[in-house]
N, C-alpha and C positions, 0 to 999 in steps of 0.2 A: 617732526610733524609734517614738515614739507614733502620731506620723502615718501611719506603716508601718504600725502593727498594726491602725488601725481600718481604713484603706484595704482591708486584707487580712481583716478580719471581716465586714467590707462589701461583699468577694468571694464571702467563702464564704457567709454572708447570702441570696445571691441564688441560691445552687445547689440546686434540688429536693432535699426530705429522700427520696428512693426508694433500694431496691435496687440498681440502675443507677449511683445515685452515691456508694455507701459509701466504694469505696476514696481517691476525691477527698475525700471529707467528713472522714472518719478522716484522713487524711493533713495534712486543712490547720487543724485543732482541736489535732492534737498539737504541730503545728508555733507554732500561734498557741500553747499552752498554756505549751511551753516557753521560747518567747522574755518572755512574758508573767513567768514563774515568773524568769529572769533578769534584769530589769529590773526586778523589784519591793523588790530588794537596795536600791539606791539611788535610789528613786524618795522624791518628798516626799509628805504624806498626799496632794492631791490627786490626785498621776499614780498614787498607790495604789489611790484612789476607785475610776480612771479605769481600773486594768488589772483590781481587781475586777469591774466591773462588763463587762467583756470577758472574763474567764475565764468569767464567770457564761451570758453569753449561749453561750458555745461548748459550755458543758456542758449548755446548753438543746436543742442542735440535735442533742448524742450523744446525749440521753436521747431524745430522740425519734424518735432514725434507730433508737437499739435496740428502743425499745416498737415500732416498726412492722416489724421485722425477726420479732420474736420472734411479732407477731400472726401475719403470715405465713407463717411455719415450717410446710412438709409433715412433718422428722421432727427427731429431737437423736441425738447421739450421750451414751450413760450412759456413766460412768464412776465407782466408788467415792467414795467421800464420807467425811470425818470427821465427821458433822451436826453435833456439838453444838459442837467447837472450831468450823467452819464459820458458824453461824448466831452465835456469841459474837464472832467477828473480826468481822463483818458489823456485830453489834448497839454490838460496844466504838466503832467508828467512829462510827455513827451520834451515839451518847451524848455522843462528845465534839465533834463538830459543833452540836448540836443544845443544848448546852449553852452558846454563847454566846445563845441566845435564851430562856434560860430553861428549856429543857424537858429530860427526858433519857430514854432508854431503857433498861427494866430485863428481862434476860434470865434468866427462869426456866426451870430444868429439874430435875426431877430422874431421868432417863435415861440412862446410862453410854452414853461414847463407841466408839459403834459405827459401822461400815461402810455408807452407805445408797447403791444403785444409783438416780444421777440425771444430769442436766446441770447443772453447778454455777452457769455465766453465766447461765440462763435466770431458776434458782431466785432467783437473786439481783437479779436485776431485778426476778423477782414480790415478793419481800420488802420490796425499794425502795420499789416503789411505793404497797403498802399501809402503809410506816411513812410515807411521803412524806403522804400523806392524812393519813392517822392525826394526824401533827406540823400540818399545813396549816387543820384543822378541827376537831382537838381543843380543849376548852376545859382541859383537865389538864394539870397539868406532867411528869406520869411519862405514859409509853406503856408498855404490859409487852407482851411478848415472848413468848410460853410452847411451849416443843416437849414435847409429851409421843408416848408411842410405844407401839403398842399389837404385838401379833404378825405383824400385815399393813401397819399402816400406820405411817406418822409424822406427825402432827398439829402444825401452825405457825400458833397465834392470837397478832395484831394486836388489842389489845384498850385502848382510850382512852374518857376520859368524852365525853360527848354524843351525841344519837341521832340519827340519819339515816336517811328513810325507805324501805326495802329494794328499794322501786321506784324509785329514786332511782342505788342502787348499782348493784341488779343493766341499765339501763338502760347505767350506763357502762360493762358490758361489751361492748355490742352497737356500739362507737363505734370504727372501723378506727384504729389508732393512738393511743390511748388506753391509760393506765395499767391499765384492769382489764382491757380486752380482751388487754393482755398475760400479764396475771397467770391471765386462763380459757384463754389456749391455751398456755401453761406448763403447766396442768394436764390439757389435752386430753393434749396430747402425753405425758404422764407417766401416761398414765390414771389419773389423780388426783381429785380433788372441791374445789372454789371454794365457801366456804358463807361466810353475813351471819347474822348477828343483831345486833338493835338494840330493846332494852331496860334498865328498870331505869337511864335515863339515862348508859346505855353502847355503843357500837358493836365490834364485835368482825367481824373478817373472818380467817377460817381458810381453807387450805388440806392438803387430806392426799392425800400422797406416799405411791404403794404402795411396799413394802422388797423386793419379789422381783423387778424389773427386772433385765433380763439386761445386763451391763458390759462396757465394750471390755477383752479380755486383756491389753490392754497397757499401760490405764491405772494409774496412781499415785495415792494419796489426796493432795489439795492438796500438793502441790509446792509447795517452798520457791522464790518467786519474790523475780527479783533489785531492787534498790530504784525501777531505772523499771516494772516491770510492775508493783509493790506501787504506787506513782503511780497508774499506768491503769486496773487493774484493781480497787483494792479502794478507794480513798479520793474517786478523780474519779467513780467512777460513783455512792456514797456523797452524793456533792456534790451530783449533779445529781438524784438522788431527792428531794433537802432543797430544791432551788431553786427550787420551784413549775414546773417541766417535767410536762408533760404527766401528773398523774396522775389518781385519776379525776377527770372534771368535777364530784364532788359541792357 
């Protein structure tokens, strides 16, 4: 079975990460991911090493089909938002990932939980990839998290020790498929604002989400999803923001 799954990583390996290929891409990651997630039951550490380090790579190639998706993107569809439980399920994940290496993320807010018109998967990639930095190039063991919300906007600072110089960041937005190039057309599309500061032996990267975005009528605030899309959508993509996938080059 081992032999199968590299053979078949070593397929998918070779398939251009484009537009063109997502539905093959997506199709042969989930596939690898769950046969991978089933053999790891009675696998000895070794072949554990072994599927680690194959789930790791496949969550390489989603994080990077998405950042390049999401650069791309002419529009999104908004949809109602819980922000605060929203960006707390995001951040509880991260914390507890992130806490086999020592570091953790702390989610601050003091904002009651209200309704924000957004794209949730988009948001949550741009979140990704600035904690993904943040965890990668931080010298801190805490990363804080902070949403605070003003009458027009809602504000999402990325804030960890060490400084980084702003030419440096803002460079890695201009990079097609790249973690901040994701994270500025999240906020194109959002007419939103991408801001850095890097002082005071801190770097801080914020993004602010306008609140008067018009929402699809038919959407629902986070939907209680069933325990394989709670898999794909909140914990793998979680993964591969931590895995050193493409975020920014800093």
């Amino acid at each position: 079975m081992l032999s199968f799954l590299q053979k078949s990583y070593d397929r998918l390996e070779a398939i251009p990460v484009c537009p063109e290929n997502e539905p093959q891409l997506r199709e042969g990651i989930h596939l690898l991911l769950t046969l991978s997630h089933l053999c790891a039951g009675s696998a000895d550490q070794t072949q554990k090493q072994f599927l680690a380090h194959l789930t790791q790579g496949c969550h390489k190639i989603l994080r990077k089909l998405e950042n390049l998706l999401l650069c791309r993107a002419h529009e999104l569809s908004f949809e109602p938002c819980a922000i605060v439980s929203f960006l707390d399920d995001i951040c509880c994940a991260c914390d507890l990932l992130l806490s086999g290496c020592g570091k953790r993320i702390l989610f601050d807010t003091h904002a009651p939980d209200t309704l924000l018109g957004c794209a949730p998967g988009p948001v949550r990639c741009a979140l990704l990839n600035l904690i993904a930095n943040a965890a990668r190039y931080s010298r801190a063991d805490t990363i804080l998290v902070r949403l605070s919300c003003t009458l027009s906007h809602a504000l999402v600072t990325v804030r960890s020790a060490g400084e980084s110089p702003l030419n440096v960041l803002q460079r890695g937005t201009d990079t097609d498929g790249a973690g901040l190039c994701a994270v500025r057309r999240c906020m194109e599309l959002h007419k939103g604002t991408l801001l850095f500061q890097s002082n005071e032996g801190c770097t801080s990267a914020a993004f602010a989400l306008p609140r008067d975005l018009k929402t699809l009528p038919d959407a629902y605030p986070l939907p209680q999803p069933d325990f394989v899309e709670y898999i794909c959508d909140r914990l793998s993509p979680v993964y591969t923001g931590l895995s050193g996938l493409c975020p920014c080059p800093v």
